[in-house]
C-alpha positions in Angstrom: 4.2 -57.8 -32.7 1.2 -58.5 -35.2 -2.2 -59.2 -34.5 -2.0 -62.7 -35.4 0.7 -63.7 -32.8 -2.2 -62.6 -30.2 -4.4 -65.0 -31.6 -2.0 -67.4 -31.3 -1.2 -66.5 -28.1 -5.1 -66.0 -26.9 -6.1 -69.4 -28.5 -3.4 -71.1 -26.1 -4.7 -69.8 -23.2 -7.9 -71.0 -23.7 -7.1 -74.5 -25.1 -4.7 -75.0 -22.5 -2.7 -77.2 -25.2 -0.1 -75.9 -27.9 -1.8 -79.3 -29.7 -5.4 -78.4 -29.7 -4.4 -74.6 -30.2 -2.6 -75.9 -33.3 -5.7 -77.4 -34.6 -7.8 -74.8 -34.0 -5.8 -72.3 -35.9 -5.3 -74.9 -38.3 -1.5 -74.6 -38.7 1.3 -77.1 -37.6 2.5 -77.2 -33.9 6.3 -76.5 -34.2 5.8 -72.8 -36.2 2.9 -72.5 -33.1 5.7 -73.2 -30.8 8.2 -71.3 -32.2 5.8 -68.2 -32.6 4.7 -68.0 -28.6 8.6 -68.7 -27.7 9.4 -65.4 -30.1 6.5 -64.0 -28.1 7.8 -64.2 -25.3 11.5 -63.3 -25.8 10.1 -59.9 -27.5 8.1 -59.3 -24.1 10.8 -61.0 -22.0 8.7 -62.8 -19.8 7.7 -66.6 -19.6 4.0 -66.3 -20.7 3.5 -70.3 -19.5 4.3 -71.9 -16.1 6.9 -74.1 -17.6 6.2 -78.5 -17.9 2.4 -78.0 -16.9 -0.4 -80.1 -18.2 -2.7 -78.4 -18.7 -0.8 -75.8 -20.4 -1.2 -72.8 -17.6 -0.5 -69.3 -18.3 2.0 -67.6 -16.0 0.3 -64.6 -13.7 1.9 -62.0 -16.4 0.8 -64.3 -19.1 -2.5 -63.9 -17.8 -2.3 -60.5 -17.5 -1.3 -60.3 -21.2 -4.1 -62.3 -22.1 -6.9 -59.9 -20.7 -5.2 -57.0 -22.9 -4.7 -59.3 -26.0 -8.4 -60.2 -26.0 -9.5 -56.8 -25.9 -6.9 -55.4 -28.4 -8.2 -58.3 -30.8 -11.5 -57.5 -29.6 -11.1 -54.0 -31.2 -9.8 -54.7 -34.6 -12.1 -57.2 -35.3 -14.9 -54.6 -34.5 -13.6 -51.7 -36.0 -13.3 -53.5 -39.7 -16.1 -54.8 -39.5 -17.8 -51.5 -38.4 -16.0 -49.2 -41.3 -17.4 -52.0 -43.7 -20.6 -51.5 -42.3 -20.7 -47.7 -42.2 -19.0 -47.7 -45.8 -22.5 -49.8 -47.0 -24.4 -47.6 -48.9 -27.4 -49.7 -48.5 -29.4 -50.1 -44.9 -29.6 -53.3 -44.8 -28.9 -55.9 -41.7 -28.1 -59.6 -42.5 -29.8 -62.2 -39.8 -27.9 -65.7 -39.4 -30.3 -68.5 -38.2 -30.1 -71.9 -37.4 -32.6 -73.8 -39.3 -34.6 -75.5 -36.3 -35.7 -71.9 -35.3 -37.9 -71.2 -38.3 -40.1 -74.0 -36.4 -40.0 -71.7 -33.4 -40.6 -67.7 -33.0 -38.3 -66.5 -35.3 -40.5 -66.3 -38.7 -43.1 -63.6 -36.7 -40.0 -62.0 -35.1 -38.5 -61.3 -38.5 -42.0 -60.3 -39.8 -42.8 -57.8 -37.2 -39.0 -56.3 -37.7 -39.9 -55.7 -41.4 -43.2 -54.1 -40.8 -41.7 -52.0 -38.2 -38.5 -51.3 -40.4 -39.6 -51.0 -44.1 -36.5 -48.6 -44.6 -34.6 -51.6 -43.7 -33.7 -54.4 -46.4 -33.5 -57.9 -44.4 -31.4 -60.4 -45.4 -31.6 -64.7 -44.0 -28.6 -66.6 -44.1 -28.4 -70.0 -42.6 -25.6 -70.9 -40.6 -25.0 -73.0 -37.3 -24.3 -71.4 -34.4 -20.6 -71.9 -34.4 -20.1 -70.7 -38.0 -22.5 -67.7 -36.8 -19.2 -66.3 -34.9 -17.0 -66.3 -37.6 -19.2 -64.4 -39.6 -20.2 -61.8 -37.3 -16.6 -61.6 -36.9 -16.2 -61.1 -40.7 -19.4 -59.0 -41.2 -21.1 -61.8 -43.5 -23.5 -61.3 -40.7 -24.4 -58.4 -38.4 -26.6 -61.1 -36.0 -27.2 -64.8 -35.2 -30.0 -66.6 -33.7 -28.5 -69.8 -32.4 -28.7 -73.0 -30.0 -25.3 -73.3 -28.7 -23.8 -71.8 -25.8 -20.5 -70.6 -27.9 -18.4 -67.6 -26.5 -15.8 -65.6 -28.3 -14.3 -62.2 -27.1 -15.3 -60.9 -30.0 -18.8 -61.6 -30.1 -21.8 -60.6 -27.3 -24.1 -63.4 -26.7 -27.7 -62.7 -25.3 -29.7 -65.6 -23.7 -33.5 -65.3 -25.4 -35.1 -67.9 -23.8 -34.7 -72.0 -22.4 -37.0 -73.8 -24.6 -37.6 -77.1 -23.4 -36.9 -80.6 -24.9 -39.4 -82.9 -26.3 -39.3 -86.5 -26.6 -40.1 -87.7 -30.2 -41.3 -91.7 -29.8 -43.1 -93.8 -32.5 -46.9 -93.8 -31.1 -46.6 -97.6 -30.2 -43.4 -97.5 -28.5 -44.1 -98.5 -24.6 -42.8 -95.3 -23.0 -45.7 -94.0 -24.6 -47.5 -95.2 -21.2 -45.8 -92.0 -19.9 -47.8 -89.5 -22.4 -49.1 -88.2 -19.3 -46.5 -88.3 -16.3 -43.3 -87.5 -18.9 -39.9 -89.1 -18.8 -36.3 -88.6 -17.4 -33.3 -88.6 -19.5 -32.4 -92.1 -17.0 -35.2 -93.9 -18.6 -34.2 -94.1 -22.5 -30.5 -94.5 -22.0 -30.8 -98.1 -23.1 -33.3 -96.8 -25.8 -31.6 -96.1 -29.6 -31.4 -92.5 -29.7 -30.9 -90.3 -32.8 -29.5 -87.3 -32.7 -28.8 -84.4 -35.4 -26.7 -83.2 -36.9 -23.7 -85.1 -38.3 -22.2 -82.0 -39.1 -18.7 -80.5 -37.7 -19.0 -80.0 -33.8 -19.7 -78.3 -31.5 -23.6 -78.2 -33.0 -27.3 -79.5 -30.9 -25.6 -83.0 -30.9 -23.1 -82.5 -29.2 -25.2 -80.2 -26.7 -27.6 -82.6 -26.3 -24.4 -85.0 -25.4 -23.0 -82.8 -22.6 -26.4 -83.3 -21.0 -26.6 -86.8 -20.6 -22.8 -86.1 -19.5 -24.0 -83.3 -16.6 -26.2 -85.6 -15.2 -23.7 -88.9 -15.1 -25.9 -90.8 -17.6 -24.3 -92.5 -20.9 -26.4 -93.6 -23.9 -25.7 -96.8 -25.1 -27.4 -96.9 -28.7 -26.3 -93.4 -30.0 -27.0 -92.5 -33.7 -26.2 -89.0 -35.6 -28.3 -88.4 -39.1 -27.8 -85.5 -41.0 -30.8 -83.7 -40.1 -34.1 -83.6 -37.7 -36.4 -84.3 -40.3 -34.4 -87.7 -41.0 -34.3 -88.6 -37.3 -38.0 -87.9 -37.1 -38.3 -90.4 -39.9 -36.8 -92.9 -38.2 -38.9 -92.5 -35.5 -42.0 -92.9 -37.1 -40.2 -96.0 -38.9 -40.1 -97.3 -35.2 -36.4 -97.4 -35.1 -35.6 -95.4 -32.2 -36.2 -92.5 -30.6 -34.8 -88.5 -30.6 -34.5 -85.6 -28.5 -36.3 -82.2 -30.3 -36.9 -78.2 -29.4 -40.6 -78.3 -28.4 -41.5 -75.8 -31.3 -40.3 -78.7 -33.7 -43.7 -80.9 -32.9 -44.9 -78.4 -35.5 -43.3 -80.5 -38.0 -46.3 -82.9 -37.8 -44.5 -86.2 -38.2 -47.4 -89.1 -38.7 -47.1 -91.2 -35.9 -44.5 -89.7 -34.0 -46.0 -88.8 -30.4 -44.2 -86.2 -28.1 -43.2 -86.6 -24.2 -42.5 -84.1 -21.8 -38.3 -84.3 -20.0 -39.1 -84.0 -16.8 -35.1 -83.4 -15.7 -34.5 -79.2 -15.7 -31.4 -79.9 -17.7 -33.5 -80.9 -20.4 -33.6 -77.2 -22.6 -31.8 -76.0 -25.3 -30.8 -72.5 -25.3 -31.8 -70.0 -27.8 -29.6 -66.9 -28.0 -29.0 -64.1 -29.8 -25.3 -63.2 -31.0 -24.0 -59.8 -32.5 -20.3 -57.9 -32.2 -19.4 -57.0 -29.0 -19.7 -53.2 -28.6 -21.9 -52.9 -31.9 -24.2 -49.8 -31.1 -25.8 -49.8 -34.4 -29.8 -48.9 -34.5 -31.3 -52.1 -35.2 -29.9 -54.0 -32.8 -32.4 -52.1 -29.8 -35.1 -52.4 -32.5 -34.6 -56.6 -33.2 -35.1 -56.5 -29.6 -38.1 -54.7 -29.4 -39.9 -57.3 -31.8 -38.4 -60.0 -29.6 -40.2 -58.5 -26.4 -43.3 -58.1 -28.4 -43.9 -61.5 -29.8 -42.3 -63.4 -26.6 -44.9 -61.2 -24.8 -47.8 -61.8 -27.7 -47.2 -65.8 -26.8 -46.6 -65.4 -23.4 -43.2 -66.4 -23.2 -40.7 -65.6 -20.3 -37.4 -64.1 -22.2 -34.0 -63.5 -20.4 -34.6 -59.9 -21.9 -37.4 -58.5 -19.3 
């Protein structure tokens, strides 16, 4: 049994589907097949309740499941952690998602450096979801991030739920609700432009499954490649976007910003590092959160 026939196996279990399984691990579905059927004969037990849809795993499969997760789990950390303890160099690399640098994360990473000088910092852009492979891989050793992505591999903090602005060209008529705010039910007849038009999951698609929790569909939707360009658009008067509240720092001229009065209406910001990582900046990182969330009088999920 190798450690890859576990991620084939672990990847069916949560896909529910040999298909989508297949496509995740980006290999064809017969040798996918063929390699969970090999599974189980070596184990001799039926690891899937047989002609279900969705795929369901048997009670032994998931039994197997919880102890293939945690097996993978443990590999991935311990390479990662001999490549880390082998660096000669202290050093910590930080993934970000662009949109933050808007936000806290500039004075957070400033205060780690003044507190840290021993400590040589390292920025790598990334989205969220390409943040987990590479904490995986050790390009990173953590992620600041939007999306609400888990992985067995990989411990997720919630920071904070920063709230959703409205961006609006300042003669659209919904600006007649610059004081009382909007619900999401009010501008899904409106042209709405979301970024980015990169591979999904990313804050499109997030900002999609919330329209989708609260039974609303947009009728004009629009992805651009980034915010800036759909804040353009808006001041062009062509429609209207959905933004993190620290991005009305960006300034836009004639671009006005409404309160979302629906509690749905947040994006999540959330730190992500190796699960089981006890490594000595990780309790520091947080320190410099507390401080500047407490500096700006910010509630964080950390207190």
């Amino acid at each position: 049994m190798e450690l890859r026939h576990l991620r084939y196996f672990v990847t069916v279990v949560e896909e529910q589907s040999i298909t989508k399984a297949a496509e995740k691990l980006f290999i064809a579905q017969p040798p996918l097949t063929r390699q969970i059927k090999k599974l189980e004969e070596e184990l001799g037990i039926d690891l899937f309740e047989k002609g279900s849809r969705p795929l369901k795993a048997t009670e032994a499969g998931l039994y197997f499941y919880q102890h293939a997760v945690q097996i993978l789990t443990h590999a991935a950390q311990a390479t990662t952690m001999i490549k880390k303890i082998n660096s000669v160099n202290t050093s910590v690399k930080i993934g970000y998602v662009s949109s933050l640098l808007y936000g806290l994360l500039p004075q957070i990473i400033y205060l780690f450096r003044q507190k840290n000088p021993e400590i040589q910092v390292e920025l790598i852009e990334c989205s969220t979801k390409d943040q987990v492979e590479a904490l995986k891989l050790g390009k990173i050793d953590i992620g600041f991030g939007r999306l609400p992505i888990s992985d067995p591999a990989v411990k997720r903090l919630l920071l904070r739920k920063e709230r959703l602005k409205l961006a609006i060209y300042k003669k659209h008529p919904l600006n007649a609700y610059q004081e009382k705010g909007v619900y999401l039910s009010q501008i899904v007849n409106e042209t709405i432009f979301s970024y980015p038009n990169t591979p999904k999951p990313n804050f499109s698609t997030t900002i999609q499954a919330m329209f989708t929790q609260l039974g609303l569909i947009p009728t004009k939707w629009t992805e651009v490649r980034e915010i800036h360009m759909a804040l353009g658009l808006v001041a062009s008067g062509e429609g209207i976007c959905l933004i993190p509240e620290s991005a009305c720092d960006i300034g836009m001229k004639n671009v006005e910003y409404l309160d979302i009065l629906d509690l749905e209406a947040y994006s999540p910001v959330s730190l992500s590092m190796r699960n089981m990582d006890q490594s000595a900046y990780i309790p520091k990182i947080l320190e410099c959160i507390e401080e500047i969330y407490r500096t700006e009088n910010i509630s964080t999920n950390l207190n």
